[in-house]
LUMKOLFI-954281 format. One record per residue (C-alpha): x, z, y; residue number from 1. Coordinates in steps of 0.1 Angstrom, whole numbers, plus 5000, padded with zeros to 4 digits. Example, Ala and Ser with C-alpha at 12.3 -4.5 7.8 and 13.67 -1.06 7.14 Angstrom:
residues 2
R_x_z_y_k
R_5123_5078_4955_1 $
R_5137_5071_4989_2 $
END
This chain:
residues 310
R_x_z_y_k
R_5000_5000_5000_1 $
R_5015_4992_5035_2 $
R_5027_5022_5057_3 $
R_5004_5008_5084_4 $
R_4973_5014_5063_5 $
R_4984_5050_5053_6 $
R_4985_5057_5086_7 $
R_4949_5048_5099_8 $
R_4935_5061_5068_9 $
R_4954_5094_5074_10 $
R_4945_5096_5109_11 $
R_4909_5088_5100_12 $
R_4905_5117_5074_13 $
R_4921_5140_5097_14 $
R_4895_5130_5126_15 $
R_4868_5133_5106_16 $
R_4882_5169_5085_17 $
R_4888_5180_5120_18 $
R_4853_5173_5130_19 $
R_4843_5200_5098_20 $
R_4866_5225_5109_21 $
R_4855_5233_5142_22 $
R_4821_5232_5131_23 $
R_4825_5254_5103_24 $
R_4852_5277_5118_25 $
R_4824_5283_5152_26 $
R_4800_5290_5129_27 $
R_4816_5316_5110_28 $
R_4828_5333_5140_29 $
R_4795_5339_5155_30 $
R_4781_5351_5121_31 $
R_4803_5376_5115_32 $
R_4809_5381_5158_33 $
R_4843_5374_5157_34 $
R_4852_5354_5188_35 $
R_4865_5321_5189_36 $
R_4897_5329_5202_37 $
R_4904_5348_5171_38 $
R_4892_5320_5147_39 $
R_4914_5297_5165_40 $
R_4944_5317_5158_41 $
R_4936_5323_5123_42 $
R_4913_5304_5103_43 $
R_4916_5270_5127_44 $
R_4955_5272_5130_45 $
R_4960_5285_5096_46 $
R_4944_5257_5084_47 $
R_4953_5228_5107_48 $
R_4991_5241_5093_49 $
R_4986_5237_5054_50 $
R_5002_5201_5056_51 $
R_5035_5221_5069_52 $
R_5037_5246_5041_53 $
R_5033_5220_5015_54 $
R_5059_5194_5031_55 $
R_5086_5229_5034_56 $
R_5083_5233_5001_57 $
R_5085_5204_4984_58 $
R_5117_5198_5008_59 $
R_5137_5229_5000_60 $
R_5129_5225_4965_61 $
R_5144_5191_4964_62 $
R_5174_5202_4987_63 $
R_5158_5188_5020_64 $
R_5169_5219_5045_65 $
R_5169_5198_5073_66 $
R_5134_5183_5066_67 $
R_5115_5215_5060_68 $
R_5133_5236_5091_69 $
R_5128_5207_5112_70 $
R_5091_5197_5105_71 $
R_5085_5234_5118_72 $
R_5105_5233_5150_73 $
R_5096_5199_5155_74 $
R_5059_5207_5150_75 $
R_5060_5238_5172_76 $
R_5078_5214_5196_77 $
R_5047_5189_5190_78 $
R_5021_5214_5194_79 $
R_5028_5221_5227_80 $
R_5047_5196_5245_81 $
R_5024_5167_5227_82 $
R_4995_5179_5214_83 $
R_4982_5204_5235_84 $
R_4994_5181_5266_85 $
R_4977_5150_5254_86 $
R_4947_5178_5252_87 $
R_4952_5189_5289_88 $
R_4953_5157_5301_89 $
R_4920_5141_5284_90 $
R_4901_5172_5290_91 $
R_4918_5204_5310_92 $
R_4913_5242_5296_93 $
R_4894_5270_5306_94 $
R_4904_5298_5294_95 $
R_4876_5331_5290_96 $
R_4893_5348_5274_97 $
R_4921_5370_5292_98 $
R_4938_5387_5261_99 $
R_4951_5356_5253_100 $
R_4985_5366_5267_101 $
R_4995_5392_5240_102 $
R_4989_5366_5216_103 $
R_5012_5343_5238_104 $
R_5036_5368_5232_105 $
R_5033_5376_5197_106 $
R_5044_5339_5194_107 $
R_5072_5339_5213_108 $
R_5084_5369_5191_109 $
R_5077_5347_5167_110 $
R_5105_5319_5179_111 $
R_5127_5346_5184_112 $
R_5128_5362_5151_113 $
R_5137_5323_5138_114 $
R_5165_5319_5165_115 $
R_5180_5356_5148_116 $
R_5174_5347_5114_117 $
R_5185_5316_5111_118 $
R_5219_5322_5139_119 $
R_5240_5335_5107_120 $
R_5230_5302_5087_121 $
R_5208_5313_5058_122 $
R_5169_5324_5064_123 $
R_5167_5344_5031_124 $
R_5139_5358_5011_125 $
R_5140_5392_5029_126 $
R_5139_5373_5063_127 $
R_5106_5355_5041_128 $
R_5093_5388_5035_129 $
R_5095_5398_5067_130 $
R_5084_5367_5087_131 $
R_5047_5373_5063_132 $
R_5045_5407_5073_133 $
R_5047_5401_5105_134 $
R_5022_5373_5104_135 $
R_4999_5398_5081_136 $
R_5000_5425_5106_137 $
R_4991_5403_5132_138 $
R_4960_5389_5117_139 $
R_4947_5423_5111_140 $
R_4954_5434_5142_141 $
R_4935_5401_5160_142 $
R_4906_5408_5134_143 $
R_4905_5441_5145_144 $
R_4905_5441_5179_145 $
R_4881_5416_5180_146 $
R_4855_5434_5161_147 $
R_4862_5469_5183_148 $
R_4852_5446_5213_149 $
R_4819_5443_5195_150 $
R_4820_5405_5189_151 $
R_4823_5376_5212_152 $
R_4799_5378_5246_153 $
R_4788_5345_5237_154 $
R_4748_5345_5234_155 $
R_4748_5317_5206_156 $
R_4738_5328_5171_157 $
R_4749_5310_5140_158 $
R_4726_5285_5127_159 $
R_4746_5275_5096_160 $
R_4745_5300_5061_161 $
R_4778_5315_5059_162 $
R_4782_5299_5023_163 $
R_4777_5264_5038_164 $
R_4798_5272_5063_165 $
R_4827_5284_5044_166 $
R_4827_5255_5017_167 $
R_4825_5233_5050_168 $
R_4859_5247_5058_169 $
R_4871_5243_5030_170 $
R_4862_5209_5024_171 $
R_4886_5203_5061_172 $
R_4910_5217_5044_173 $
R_4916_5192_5020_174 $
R_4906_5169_5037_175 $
R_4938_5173_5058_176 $
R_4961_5181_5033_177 $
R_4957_5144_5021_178 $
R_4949_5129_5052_179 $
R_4983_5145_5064_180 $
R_4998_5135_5033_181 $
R_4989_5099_5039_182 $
R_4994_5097_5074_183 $
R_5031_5112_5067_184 $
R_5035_5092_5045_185 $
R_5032_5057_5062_186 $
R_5052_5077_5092_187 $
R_5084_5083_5069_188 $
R_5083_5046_5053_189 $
R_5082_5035_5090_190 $
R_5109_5058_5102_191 $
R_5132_5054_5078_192 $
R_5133_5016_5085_193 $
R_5150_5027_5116_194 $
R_5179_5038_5096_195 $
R_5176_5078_5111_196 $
R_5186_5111_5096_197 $
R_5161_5130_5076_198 $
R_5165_5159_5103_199 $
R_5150_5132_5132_200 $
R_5124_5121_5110_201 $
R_5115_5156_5101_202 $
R_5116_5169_5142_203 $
R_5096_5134_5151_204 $
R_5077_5116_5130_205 $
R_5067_5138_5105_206 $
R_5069_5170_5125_207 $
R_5042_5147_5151_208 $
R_5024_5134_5121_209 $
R_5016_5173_5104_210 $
R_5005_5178_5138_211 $
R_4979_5159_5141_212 $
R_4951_5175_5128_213 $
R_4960_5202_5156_214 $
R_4957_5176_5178_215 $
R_4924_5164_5167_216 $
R_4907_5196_5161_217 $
R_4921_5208_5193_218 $
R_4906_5173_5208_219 $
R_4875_5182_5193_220 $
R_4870_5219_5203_221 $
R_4877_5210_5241_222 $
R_4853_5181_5238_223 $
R_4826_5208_5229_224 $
R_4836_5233_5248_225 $
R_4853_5252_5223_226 $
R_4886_5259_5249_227 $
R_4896_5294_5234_228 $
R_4893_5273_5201_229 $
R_4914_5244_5210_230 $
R_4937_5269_5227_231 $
R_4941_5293_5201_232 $
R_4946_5267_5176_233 $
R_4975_5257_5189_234 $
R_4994_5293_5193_235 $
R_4980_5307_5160_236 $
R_4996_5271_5146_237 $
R_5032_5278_5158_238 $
R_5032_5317_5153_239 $
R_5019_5304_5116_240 $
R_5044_5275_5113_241 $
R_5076_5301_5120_242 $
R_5060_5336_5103_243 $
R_5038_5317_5073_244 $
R_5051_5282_5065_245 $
R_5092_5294_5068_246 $
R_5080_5324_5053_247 $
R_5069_5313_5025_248 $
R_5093_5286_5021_249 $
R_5123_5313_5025_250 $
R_5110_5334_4996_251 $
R_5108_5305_4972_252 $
R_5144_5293_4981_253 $
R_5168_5304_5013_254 $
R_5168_5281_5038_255 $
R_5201_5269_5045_256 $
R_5212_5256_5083_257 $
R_5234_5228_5075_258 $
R_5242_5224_5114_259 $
R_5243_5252_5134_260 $
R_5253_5232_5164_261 $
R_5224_5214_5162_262 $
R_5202_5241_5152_263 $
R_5210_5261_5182_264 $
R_5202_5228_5200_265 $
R_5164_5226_5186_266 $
R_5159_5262_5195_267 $
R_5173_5262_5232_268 $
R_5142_5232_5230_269 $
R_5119_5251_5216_270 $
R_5123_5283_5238_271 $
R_5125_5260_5266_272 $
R_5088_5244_5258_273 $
R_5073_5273_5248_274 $
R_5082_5293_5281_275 $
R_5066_5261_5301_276 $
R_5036_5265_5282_277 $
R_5037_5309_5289_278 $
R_5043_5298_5329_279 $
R_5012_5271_5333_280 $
R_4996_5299_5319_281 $
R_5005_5324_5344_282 $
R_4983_5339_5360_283 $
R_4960_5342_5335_284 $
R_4931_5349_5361_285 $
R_4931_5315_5374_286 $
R_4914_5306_5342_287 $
R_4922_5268_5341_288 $
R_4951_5249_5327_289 $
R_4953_5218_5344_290 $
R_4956_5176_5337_291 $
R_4993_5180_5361_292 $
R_5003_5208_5339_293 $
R_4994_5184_5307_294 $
R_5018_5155_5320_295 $
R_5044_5188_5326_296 $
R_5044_5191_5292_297 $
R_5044_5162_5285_298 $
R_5073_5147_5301_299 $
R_5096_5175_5285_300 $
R_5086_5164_5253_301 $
R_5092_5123_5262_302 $
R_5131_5137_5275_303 $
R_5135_5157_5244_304 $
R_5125_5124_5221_305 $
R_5147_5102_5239_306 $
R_5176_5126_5232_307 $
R_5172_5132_5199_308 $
R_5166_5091_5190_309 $
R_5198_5083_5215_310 $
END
């Protein structure tokens, strides 16, 4: 099959998967009043980062480092510098939600505790264990607080059985776990035509590609008004791509750095990105994240390409 047709069909199971999610994800939330924040950064970016966990692990098992460290910088990269800024720029964010700036910083802990871990060279299995906890503790926390703030102040009530939601969820899931699959697929046969390392691909075009379905359930969610969804997808997805997917990679096999130099490189990125993204943000009150702050984003993320491809 041609890489060109694994890529539409890809991106055409992801768009419609996407579609499930964030209708099955809003219902559950108002169900069980949980708010939609708290869904995004859980069950939403959870799930829109299954193709990542997969893709690690196949890679370290076959002795790709490079690919599976890189299509998790190179998606946290993505997911803010591409994704969420083609988001901003098609349809800007308001944010209702004001405690989204501990969450903001429970990622960036997140990218920290990757820069420490993998500075010596090796991301062990007790790093693994750790990064979990981290994420577990976290989740539990989000859950928590949200339901000792008595639900979301939203006055919609579900109108979906939680059963049908759940299954509809699940459904996404797989959906996008082929649909990334496919779409990465076509992107790697592409790429590698181009004669490029397997650390490029992994930061570019497949790190881009197992972004996607952040990008279109994120799409989706601001389209229906769903911004604390399509913003919370998005951090939950990198905190989740460091603490779940290296996580769990690390404790099935230590993650080697095979270039430090440029390992450090990807970071000083990464940090650099993700601090954009904190300071559009600030201060919170404003509420809005605009279309200029979108093309910010953006740009940093074109500069960074045409670096990394020079």
């Amino acid at each position: 099959m041609s890489a060109y047709i694994y890529l539409l069909l890809g991106l055409g199971v992801l768009i419609f998967s996407g579609e499930l999610l964030v209708r099955g994800s809003v219902q559950i939330a108002r169900r069980f009043k949980i708010s939609t924040l708290v869904v995004g950064l859980t069950i939403v970016a959870y799930g829109t980062s299954t193709p990542e966990i997969f893709i690690s692990i196949q890679a370290v098992l076959g002795g790709s480092f490079d690919i599976a460290l890189g299509n998790v910088i190179g998606s946290n990269i993505a997911n803010i510098g591409c994704i969420l800024a083609i988001v901003l720029i098609v349809c800007p964010i308001t944010i209702r939600n004001r405690g989204i700036g501990f969450d903001l910083a429970v990622m960036f802990s997140a990218t920290i505790l990757l820069f420490v871990f993998g500075f010596n060279g090796v991301i062990g299995r007790f790093e693994g264990i750790f990064l979990l906890i981290f994420l577990i503790s976290y989740t539990l926390w989000a859950v928590y607080k949200s339901k000792q703030k008595g639900g979301p102040k939203e006055t919609e009530k579900a109108t979906m059985k939680p059963l049908l939601a759940s299954l509809m969820v699940f459904a996404s899931l797989v959906g996008m776990y082929f649909g990334a699959d496919w779409f990465v697929h076509g992107a790697k046969e592409v790429a590698t035509k181009w004669g490029v390392s397997e650390r490029v691909i992994a930061i570019s075009v497949v790190a881009i590609g197992t972004s996607t379905p952040e990008l279109i359930t994120s799409l989706i969610a601001a389209f229906k008004k769903e911004a604390d969804l399509a913003i919370g997808n998005i951090i939950g997805s990198n905190l989740f791509n460091i603490a779940g997917v290296l996580g769990i990679t690390a404790i099935v096999r230590p993650l080697t750095v095979s270039n430090h130099t440029l390992f450090i490189s990807d970071m000083m990125w990464l940090f650099g990105i993700t601090i954009a993204l904190i300071l559009t943000m600030i201060p919170l009150s404003k509420g809005k994240i605009t279309r200029w702050e979108g093309g910010l984003l953006l740009l940093v993320f074109a500069v960074y390409m045409v670096i990394l491809f020079r």
